[in-house]
Steps between C-alpha positions, in 0.01 A plus 500: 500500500651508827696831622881428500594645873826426359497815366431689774793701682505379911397848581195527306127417585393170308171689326202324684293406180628474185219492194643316185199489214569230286262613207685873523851288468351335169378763326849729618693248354314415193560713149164479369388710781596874447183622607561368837832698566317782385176424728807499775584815457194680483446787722216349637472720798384798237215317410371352851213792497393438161492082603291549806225718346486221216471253785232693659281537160491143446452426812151750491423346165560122617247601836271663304440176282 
């Protein structure tokens, strides 16, 4: 999908990259889906702690294999 600069006022700054995801646009737009639209507004940022030190025990257990 290509960014409409149509739709951008003279005076604004045409946004230097603009990041469409094509599998995100899917599952938005499909019904069957709730999960995702709840996935998309997870607070994810309360849980980045509890991610890395997962990360970091299987990353230990995979090395120590």
């Amino acid at each position: 999908m290509m960014l409409n600069l149509n739709a951008v006022a003279a005076h604004q700054q045409i946004p230097l990259i603009h990041v469409v995801h094509e599998d995100d646009e899917l599952l938005a737009n499909s019904p069957e889906v709730e999960w995702y639209k709840i996935l998309q507004s997870l607070p994810w940022e309360q849980y980045r702690s509890i991610a890395a030190d997962y990360y970091n025990a299987l990353y230990h257990f995979n090395k120590s294999k």
